[in-house]
PDB file of N, CA, C and O in Angstrom:
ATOM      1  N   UNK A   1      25.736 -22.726   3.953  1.00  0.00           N
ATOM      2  CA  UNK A   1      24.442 -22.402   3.400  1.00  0.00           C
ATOM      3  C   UNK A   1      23.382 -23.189   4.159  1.00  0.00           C
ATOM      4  O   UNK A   1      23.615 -24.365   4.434  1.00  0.00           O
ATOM      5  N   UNK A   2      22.112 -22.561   4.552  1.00  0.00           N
ATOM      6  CA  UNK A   2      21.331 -22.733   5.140  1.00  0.00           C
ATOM      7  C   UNK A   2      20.809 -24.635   4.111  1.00  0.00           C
ATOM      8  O   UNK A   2      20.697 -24.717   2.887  1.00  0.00           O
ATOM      9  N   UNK A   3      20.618 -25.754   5.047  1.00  0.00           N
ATOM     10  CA  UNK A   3      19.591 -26.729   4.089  1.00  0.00           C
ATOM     11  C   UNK A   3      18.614 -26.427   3.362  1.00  0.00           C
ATOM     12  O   UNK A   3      18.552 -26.760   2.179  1.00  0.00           O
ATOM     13  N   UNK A   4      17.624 -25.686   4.032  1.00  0.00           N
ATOM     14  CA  UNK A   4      16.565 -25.675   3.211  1.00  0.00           C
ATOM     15  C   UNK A   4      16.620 -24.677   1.711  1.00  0.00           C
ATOM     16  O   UNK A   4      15.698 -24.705   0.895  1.00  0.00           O
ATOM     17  N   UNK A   5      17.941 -23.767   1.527  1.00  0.00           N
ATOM     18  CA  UNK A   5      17.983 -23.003   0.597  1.00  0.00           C
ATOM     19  C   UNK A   5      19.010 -24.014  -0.652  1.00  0.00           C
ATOM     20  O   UNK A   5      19.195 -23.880  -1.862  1.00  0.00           O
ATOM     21  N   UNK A   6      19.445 -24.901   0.250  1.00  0.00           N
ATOM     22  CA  UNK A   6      20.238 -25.677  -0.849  1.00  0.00           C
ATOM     23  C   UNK A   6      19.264 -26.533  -1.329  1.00  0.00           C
ATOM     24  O   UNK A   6      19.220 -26.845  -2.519  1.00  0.00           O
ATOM     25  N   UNK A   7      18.328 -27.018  -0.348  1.00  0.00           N
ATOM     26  CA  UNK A   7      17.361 -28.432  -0.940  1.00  0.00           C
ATOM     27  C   UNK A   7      16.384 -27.277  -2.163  1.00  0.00           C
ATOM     28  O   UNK A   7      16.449 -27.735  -3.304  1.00  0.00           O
ATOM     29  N   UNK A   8      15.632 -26.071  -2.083  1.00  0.00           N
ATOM     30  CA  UNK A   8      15.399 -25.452  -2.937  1.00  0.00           C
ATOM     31  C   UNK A   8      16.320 -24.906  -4.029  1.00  0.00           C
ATOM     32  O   UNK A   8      15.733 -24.995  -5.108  1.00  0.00           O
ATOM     33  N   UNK A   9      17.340 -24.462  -4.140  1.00  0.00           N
ATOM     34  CA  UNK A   9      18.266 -24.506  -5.099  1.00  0.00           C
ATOM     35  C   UNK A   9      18.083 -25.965  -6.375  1.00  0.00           C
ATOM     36  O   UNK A   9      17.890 -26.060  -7.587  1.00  0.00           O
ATOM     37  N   UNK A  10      18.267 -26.824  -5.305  1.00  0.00           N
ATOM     38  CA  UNK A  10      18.441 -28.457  -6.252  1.00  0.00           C
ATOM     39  C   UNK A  10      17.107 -28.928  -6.708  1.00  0.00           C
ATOM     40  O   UNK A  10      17.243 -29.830  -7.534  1.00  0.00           O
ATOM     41  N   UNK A  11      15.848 -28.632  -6.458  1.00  0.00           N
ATOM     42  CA  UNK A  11      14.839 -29.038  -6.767  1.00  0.00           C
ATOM     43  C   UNK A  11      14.665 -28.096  -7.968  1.00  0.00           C
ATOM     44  O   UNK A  11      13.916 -28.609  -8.799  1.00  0.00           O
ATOM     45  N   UNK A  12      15.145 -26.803  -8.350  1.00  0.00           N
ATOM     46  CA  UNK A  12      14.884 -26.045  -9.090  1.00  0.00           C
ATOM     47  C   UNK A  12      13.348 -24.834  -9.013  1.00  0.00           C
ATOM     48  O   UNK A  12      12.966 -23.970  -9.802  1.00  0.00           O
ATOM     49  N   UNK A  13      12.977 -25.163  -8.100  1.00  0.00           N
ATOM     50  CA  UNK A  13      11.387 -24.386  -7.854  1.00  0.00           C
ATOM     51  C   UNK A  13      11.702 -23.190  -7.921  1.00  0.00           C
ATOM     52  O   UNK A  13      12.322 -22.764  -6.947  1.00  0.00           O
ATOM     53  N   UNK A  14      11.421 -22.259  -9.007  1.00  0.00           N
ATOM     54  CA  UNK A  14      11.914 -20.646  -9.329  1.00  0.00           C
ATOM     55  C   UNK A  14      10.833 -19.954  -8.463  1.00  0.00           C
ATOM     56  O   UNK A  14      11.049 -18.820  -8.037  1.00  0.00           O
ATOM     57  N   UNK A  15       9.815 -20.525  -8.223  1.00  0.00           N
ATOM     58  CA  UNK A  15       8.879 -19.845  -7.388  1.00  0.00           C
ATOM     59  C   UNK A  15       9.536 -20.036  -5.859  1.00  0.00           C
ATOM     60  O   UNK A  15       9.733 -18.983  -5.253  1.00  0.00           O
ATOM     61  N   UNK A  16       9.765 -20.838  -5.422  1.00  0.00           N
ATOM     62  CA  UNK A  16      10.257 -20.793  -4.521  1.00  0.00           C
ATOM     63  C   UNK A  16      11.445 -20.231  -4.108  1.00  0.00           C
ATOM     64  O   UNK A  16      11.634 -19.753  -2.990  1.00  0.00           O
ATOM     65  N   UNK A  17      12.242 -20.286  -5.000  1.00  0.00           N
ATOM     66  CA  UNK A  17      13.776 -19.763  -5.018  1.00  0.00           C
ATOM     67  C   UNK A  17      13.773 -18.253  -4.746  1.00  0.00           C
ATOM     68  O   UNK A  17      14.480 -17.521  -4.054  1.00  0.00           O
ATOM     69  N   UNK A  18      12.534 -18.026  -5.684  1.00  0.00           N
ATOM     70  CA  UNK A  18      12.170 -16.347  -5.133  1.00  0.00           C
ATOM     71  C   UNK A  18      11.794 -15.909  -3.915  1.00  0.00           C
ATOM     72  O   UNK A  18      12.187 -14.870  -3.385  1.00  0.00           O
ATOM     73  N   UNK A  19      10.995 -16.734  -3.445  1.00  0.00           N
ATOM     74  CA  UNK A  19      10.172 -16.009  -2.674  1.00  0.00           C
ATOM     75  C   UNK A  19      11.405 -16.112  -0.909  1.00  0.00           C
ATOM     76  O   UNK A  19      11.316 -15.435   0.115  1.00  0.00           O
ATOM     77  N   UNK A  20      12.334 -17.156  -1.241  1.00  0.00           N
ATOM     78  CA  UNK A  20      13.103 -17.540  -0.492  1.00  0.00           C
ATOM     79  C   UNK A  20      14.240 -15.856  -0.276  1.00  0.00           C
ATOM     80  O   UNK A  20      14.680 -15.345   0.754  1.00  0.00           O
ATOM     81  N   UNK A  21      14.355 -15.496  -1.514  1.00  0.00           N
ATOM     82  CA  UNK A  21      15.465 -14.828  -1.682  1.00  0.00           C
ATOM     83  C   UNK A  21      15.187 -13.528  -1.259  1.00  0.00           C
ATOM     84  O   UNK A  21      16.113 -12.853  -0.810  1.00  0.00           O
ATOM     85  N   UNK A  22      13.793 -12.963  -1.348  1.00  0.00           N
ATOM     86  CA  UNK A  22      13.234 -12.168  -1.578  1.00  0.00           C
ATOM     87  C   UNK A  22      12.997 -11.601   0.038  1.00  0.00           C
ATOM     88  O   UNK A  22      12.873 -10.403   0.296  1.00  0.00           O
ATOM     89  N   UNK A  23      12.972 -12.329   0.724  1.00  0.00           N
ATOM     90  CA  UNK A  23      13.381 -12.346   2.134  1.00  0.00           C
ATOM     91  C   UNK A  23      14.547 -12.019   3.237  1.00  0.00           C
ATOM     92  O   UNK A  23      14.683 -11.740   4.428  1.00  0.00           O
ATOM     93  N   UNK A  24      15.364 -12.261   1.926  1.00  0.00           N
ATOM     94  CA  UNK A  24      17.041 -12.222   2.682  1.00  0.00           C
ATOM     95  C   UNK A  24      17.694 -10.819   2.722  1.00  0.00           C
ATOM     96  O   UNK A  24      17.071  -9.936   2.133  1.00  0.00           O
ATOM     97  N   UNK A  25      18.997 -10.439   3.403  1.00  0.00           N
ATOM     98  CA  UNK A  25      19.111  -9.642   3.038  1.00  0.00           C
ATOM     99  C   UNK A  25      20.360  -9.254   2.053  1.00  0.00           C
ATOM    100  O   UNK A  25      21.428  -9.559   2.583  1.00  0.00           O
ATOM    101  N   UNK A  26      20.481  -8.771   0.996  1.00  0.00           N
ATOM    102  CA  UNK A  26      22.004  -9.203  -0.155  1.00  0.00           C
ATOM    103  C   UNK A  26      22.940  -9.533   0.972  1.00  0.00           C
ATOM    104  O   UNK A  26      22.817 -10.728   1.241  1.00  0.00           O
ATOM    105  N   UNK A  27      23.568  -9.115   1.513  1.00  0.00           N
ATOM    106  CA  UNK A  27      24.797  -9.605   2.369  1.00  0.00           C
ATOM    107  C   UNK A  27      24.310 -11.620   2.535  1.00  0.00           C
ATOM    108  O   UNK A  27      25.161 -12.508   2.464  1.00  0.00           O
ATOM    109  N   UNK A  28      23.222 -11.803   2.692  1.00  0.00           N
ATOM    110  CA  UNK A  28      23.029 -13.123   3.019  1.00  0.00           C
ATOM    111  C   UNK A  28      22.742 -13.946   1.455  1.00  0.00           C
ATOM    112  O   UNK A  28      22.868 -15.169   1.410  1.00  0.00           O
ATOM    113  N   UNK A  29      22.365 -13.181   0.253  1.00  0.00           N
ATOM    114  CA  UNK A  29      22.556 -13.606  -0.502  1.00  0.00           C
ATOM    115  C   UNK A  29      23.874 -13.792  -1.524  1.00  0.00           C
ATOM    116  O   UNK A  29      23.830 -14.462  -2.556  1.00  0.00           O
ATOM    117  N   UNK A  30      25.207 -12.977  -0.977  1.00  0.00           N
ATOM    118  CA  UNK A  30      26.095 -13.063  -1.622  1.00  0.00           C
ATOM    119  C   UNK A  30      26.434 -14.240  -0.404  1.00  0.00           C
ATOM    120  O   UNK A  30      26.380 -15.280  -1.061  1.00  0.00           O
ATOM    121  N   UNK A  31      26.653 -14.512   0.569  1.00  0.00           N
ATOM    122  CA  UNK A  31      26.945 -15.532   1.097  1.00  0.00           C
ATOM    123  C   UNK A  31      26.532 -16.675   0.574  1.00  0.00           C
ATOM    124  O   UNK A  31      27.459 -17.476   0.453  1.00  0.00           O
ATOM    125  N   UNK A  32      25.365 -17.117   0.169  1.00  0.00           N
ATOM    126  CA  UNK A  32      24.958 -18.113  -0.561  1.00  0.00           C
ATOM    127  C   UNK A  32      25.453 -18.180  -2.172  1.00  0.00           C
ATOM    128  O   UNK A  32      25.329 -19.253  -2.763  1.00  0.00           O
ATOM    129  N   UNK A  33      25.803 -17.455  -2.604  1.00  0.00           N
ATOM    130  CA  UNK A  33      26.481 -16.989  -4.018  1.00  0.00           C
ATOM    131  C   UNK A  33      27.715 -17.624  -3.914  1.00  0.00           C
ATOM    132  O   UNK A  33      28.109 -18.392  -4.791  1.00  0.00           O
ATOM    133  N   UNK A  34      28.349 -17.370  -2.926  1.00  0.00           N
ATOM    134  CA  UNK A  34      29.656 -17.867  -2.595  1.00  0.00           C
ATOM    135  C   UNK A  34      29.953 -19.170  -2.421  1.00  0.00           C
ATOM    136  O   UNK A  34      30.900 -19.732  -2.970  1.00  0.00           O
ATOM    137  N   UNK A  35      28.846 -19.903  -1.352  1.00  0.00           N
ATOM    138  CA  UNK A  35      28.822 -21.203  -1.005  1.00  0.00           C
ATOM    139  C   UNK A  35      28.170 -21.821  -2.364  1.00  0.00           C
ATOM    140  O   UNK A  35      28.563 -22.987  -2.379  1.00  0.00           O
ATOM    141  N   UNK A  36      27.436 -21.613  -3.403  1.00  0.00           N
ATOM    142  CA  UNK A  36      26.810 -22.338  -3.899  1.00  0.00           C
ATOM    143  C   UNK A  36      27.697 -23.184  -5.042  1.00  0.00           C
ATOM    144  O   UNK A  36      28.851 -22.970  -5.412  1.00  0.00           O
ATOM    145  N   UNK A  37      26.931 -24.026  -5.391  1.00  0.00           N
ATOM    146  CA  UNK A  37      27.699 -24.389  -6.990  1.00  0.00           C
ATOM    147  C   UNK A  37      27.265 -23.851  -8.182  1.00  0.00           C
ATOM    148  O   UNK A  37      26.091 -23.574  -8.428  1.00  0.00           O
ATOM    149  N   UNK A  38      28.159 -23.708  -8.892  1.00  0.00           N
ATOM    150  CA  UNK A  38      28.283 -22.948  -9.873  1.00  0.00           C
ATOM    151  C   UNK A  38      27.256 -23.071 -10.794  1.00  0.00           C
ATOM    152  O   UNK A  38      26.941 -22.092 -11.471  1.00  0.00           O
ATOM    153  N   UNK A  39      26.486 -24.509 -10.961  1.00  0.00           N
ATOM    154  CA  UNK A  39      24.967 -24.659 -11.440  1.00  0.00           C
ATOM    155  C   UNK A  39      23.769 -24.205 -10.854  1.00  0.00           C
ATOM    156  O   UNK A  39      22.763 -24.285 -11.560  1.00  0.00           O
ATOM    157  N   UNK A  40      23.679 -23.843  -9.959  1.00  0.00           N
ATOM    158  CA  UNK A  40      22.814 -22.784  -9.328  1.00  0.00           C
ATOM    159  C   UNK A  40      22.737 -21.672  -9.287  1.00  0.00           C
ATOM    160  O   UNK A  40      21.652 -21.101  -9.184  1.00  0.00           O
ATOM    161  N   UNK A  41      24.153 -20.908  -9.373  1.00  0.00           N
ATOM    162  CA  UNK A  41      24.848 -19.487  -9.847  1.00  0.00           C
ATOM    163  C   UNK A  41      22.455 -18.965 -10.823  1.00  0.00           C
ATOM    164  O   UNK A  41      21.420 -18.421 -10.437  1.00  0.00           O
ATOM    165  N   UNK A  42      22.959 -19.625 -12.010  1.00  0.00           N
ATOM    166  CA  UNK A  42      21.955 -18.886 -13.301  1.00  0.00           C
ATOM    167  C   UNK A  42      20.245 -18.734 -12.362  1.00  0.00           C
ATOM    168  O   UNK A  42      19.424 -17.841 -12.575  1.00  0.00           O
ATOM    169  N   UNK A  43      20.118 -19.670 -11.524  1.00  0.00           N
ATOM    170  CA  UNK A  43      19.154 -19.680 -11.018  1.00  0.00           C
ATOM    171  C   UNK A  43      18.633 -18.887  -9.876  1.00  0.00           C
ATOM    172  O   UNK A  43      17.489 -18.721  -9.452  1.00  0.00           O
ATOM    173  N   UNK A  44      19.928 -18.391  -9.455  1.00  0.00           N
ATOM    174  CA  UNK A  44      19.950 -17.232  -8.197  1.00  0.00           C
ATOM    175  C   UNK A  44      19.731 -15.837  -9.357  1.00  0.00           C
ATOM    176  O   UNK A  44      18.832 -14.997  -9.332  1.00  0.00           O
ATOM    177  N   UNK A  45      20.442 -15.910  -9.957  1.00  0.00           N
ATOM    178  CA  UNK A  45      20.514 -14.573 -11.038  1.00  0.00           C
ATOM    179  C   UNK A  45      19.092 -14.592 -11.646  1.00  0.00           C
ATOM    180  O   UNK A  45      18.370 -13.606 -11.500  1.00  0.00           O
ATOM    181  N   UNK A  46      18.734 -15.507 -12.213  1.00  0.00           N
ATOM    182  CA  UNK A  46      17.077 -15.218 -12.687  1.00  0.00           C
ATOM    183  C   UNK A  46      16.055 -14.736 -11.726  1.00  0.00           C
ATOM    184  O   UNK A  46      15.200 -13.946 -12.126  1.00  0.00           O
ATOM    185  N   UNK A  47      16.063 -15.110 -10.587  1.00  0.00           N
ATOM    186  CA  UNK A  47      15.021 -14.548  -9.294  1.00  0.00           C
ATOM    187  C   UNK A  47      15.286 -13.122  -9.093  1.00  0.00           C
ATOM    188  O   UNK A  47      14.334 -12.349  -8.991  1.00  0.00           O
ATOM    189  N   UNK A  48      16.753 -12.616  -9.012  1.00  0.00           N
ATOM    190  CA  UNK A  48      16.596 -11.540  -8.499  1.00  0.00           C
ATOM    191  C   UNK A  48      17.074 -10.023  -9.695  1.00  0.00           C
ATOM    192  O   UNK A  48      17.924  -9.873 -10.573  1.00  0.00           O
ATOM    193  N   UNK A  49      15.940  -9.111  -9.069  1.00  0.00           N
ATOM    194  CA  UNK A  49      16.015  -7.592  -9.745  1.00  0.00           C
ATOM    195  C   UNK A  49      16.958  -7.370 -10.319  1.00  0.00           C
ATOM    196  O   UNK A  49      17.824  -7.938  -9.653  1.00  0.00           O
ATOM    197  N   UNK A  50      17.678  -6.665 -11.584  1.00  0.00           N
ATOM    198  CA  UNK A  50      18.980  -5.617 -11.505  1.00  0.00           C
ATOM    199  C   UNK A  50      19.365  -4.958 -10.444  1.00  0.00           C
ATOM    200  O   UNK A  50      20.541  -4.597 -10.385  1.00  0.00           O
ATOM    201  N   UNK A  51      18.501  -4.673  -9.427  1.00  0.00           N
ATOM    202  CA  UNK A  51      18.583  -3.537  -8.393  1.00  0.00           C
ATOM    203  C   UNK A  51      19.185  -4.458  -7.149  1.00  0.00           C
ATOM    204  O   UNK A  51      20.188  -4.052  -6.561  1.00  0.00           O
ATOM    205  N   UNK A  52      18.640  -5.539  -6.812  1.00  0.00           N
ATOM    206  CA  UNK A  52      18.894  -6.377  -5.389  1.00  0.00           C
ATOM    207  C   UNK A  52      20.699  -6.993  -6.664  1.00  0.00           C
ATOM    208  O   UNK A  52      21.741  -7.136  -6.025  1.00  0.00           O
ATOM    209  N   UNK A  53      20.741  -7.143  -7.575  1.00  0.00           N
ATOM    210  CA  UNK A  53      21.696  -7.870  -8.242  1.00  0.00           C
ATOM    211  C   UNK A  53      22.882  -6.516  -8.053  1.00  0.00           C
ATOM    212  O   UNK A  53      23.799  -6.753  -7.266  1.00  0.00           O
ATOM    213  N   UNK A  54      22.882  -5.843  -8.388  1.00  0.00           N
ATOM    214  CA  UNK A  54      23.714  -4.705  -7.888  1.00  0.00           C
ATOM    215  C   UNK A  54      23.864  -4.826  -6.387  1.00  0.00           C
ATOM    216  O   UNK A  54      25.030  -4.842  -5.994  1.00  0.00           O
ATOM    217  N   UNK A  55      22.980  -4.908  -5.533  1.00  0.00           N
ATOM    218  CA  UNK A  55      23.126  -4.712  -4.110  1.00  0.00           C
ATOM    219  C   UNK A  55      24.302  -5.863  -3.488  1.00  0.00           C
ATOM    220  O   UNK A  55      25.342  -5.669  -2.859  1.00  0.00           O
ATOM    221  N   UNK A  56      23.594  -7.212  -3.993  1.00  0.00           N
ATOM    222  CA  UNK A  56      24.117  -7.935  -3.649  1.00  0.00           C
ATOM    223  C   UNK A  56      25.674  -8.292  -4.513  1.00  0.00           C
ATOM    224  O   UNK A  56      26.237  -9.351  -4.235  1.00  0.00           O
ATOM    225  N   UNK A  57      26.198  -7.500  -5.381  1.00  0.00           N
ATOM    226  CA  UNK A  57      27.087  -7.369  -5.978  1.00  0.00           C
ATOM    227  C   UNK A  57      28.862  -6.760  -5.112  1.00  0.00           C
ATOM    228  O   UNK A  57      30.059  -7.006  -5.262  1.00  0.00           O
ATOM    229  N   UNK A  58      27.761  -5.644  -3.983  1.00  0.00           N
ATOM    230  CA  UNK A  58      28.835  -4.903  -3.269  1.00  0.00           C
ATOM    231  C   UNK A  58      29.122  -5.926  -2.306  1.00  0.00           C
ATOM    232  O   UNK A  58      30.040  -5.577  -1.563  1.00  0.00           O
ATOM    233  N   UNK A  59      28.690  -6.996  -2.070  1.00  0.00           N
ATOM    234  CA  UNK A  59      28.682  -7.779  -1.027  1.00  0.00           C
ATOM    235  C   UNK A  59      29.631  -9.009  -1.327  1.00  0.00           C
ATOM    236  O   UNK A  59      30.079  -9.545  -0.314  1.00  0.00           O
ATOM    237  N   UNK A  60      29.996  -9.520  -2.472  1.00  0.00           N
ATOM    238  CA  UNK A  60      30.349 -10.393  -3.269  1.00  0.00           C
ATOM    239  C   UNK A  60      32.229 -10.447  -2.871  1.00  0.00           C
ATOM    240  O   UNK A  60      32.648  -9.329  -3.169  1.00  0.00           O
ATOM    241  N   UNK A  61      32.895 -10.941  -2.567  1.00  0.00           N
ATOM    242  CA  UNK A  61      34.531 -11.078  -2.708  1.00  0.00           C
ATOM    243  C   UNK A  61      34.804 -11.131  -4.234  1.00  0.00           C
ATOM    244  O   UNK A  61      34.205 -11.482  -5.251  1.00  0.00           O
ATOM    245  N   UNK A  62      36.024 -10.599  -3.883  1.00  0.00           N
ATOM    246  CA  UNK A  62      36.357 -11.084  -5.581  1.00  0.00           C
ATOM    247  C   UNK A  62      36.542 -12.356  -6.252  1.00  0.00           C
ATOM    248  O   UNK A  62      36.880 -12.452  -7.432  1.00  0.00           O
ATOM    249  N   UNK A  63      36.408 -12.923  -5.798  1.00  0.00           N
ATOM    250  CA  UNK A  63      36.634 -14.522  -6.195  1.00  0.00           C
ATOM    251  C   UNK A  63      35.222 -14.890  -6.612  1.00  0.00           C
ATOM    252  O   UNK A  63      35.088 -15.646  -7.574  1.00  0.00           O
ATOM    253  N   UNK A  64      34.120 -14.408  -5.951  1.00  0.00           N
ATOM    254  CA  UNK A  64      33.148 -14.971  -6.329  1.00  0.00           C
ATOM    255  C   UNK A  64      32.432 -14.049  -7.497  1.00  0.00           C
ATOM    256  O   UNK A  64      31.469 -14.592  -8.040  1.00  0.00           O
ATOM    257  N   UNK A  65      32.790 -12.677  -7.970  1.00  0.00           N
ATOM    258  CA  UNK A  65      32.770 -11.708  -8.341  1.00  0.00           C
ATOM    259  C   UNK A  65      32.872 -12.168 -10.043  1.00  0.00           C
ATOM    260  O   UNK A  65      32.001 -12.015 -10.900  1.00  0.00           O
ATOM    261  N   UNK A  66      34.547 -12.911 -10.227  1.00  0.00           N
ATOM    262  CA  UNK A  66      34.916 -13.275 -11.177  1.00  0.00           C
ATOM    263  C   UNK A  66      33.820 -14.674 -11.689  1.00  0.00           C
ATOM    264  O   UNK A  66      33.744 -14.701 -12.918  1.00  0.00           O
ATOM    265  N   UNK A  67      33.335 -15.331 -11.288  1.00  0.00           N
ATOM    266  CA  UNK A  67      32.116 -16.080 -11.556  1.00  0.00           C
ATOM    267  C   UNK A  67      31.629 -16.078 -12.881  1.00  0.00           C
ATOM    268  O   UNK A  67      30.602 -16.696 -13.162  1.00  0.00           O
TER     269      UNK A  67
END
């Protein structure tokens, strides 16, 4: 995972977390889904759409799936 998306993750800035995410493309956000910890998981899920949350859903392994 990129630093600067983990140092935003841990600071908690939802404004930022968005505008970070909002940029990416799902394939790069299930990658970070994957790498992240599991306390950040709720905070990735609050930023993004039903629609990008589906997207980035097809992108997901199953391991991280079960989450």
């Amino acid at each position: 995972m990129k630093p600067d998306i983990d140092i935003i993750l841990e600071k908690g800035d939802i404004k930022a977390i968005s505008q970070v995410f909002d940029e990416l493309h799902p394939a790069d956000i299930a990658e970070v889904i994957e790498l992240t910890d599991d306390k950040h998981l709720g905070l990735i899920v609050d930023v993004l759409s039903p629609e990008a949350l589906k997207d980035v859903f097809e992108f997901l392994d199953e391991e991280s799936e079960i989450k």
